[in-house]
C-alpha positions as CSV (number, residue, x, y, z in Angstrom):
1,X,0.0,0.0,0.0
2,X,1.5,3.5,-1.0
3,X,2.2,6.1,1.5
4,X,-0.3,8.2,0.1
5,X,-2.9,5.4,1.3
6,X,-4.8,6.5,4.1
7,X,-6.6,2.9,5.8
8,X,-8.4,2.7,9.2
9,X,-8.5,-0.6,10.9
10,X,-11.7,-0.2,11.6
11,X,-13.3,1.3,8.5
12,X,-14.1,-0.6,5.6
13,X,-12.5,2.6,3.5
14,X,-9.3,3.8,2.8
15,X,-9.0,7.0,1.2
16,X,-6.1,7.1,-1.9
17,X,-5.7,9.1,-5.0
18,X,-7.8,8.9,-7.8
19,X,-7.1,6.7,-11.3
20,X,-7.4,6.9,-14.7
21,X,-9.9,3.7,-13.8
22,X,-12.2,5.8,-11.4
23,X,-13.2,8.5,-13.4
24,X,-16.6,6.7,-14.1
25,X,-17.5,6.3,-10.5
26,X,-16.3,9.5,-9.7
27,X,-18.5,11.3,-12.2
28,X,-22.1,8.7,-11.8
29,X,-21.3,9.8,-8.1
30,X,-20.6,13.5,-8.4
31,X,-23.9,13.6,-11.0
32,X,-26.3,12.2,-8.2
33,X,-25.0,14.2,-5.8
34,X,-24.9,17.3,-7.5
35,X,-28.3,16.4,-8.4
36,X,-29.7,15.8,-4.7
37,X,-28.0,19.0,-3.4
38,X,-28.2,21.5,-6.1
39,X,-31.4,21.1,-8.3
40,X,-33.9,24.0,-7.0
41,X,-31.3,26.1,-5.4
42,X,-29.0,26.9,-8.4
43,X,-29.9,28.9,-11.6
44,X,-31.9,26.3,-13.9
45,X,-29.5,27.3,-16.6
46,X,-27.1,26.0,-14.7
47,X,-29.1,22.5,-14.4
48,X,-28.8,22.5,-18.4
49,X,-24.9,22.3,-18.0
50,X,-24.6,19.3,-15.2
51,X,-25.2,15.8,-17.5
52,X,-23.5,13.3,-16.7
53,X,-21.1,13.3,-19.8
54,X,-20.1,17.0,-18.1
55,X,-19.0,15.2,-14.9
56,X,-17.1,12.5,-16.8
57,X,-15.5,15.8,-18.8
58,X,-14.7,17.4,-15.4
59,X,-13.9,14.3,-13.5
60,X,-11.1,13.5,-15.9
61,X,-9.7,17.1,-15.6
62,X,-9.2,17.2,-12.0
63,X,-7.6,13.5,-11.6
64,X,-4.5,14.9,-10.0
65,X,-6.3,16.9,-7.1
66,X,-8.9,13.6,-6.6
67,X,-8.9,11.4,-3.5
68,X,-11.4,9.0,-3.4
69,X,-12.8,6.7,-0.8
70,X,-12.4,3.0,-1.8
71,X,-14.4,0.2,-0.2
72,X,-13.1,-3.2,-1.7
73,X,-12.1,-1.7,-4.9
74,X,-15.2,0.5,-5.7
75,X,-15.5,4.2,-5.0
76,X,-17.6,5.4,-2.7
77,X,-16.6,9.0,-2.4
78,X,-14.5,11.8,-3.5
79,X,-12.6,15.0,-2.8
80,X,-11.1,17.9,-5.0
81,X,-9.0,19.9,-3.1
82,X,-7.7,23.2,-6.0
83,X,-4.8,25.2,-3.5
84,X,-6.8,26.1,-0.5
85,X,-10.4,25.3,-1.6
86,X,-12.2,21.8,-0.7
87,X,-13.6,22.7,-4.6
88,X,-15.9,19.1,-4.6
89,X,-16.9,16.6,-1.7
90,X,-19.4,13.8,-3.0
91,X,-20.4,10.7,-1.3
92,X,-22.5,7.6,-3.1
93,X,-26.0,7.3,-1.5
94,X,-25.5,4.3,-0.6
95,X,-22.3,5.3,1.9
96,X,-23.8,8.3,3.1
97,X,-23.7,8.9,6.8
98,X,-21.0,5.6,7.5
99,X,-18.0,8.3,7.8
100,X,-17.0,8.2,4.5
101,X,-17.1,12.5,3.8
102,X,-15.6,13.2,7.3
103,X,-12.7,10.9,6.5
104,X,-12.9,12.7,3.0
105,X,-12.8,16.6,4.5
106,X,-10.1,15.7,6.9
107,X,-8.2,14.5,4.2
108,X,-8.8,17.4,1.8
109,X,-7.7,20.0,5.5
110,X,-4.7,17.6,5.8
111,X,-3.4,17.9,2.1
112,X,-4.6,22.2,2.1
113,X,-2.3,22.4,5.3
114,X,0.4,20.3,3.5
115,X,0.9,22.9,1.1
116,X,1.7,25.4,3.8
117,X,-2.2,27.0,3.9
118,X,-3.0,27.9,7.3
119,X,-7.4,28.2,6.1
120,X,-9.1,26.2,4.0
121,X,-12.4,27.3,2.3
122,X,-15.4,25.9,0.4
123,X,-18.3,27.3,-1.0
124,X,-22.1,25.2,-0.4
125,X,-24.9,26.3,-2.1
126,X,-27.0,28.4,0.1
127,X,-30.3,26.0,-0.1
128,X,-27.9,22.5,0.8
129,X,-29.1,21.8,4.5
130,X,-27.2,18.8,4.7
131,X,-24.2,19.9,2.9
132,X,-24.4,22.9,5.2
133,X,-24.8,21.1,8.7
134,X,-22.0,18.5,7.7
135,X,-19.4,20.9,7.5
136,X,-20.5,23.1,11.0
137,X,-20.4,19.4,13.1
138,X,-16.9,18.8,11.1
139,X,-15.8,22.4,12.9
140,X,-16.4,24.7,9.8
141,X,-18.1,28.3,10.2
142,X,-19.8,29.9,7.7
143,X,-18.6,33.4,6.6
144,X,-21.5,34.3,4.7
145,X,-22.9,34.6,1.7
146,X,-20.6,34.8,-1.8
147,X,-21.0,34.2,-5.6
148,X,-19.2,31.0,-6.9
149,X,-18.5,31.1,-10.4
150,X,-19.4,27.9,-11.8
151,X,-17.5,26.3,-15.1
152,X,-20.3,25.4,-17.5
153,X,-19.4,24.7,-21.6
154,X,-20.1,28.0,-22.7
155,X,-18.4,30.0,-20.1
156,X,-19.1,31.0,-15.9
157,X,-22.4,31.0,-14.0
158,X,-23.0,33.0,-11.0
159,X,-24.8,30.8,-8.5
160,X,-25.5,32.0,-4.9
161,X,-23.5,30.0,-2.1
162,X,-21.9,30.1,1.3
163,X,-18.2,30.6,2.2
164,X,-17.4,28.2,4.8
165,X,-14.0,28.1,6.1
166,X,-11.8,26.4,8.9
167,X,-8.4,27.0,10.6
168,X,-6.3,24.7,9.9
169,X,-3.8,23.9,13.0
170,X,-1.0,21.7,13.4
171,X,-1.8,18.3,12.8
């Protein structure tokens, strides 16, 4: 197992970095969850831009600054982590709520304070309750409202979100 392999004993996880080979799982799972937090609180224009061929497009692109959660050899989550922004955090329905995003975030604060960042930030969408209380119980304030530019095909959308940031402290 690499260094860069992060396994619990007691989890039936591990988180690593991502593959060429999990750029599939990564995008079916960053598609439904997308879909579950975002539909009716984003622009619908911005709905037009999130098929799933989009998240295989995007997926692909951000390989390098993937973890994903592996439970026997299938992905069950993921993180992006782009300089000092947590930029995506997804979790499989199925393995939501068994640990698997808090042993994602604190991999994504772990690898943001690697690089010599003392804050980390993220941006929820302002109507994602559960997004929104995961990230407060994981020690995360919110610091109010902002726009996020989101990438779409034919340029940026303006959607309405929350800042939520964290101190990061020696480990």
């Amino acid at each position: 197992m690499s260094p860069d392999v992060q396994r619990s004993a007691a989890e039936p996880f591990y988180i690593r970095p991502s593959t060429d080979t999990d750029v599939d799982a990564i995008a079916r799972i960053w598609h439904v969850g997308w879909q579950d937090g975002h539909t009716g609180h984003v622009p619908p224009e911005l709905v037009r831009y999130r098929g799933l061929e989009q998240f295989h497009t995007r997926a692909r692109t951000r390989l390098a600054e993937t973890w994903v959660a592996d439970a026997d050899g299938r992905v069950v989550g993921f993180t992006v982590v782009k300089v000092d922004e947590v930029e995506q955090l997804y979790v499989d329905r199925a393995a939501r709520g068994t640990g698997v995003a808090a042993m994602l975030i604190h991999k994504a604060q772990a690898e943001i304070r690697a690089a010599g960042h003392r804050r980390a930030w993220l941006a929820v969408v302002a109507g994602n309750q559960r997004a929104r209380a995961f990230y407060v119980r994981q020690g995360w304030r919110d610091a109010g409202p902002m726009e996020y530019f989101a990438e779409t095909d034919v340029g940026v959308l303006a959607v309405p979100t929350h800042r939520y940031e964290i101190d990061l402290e020696s480990p």
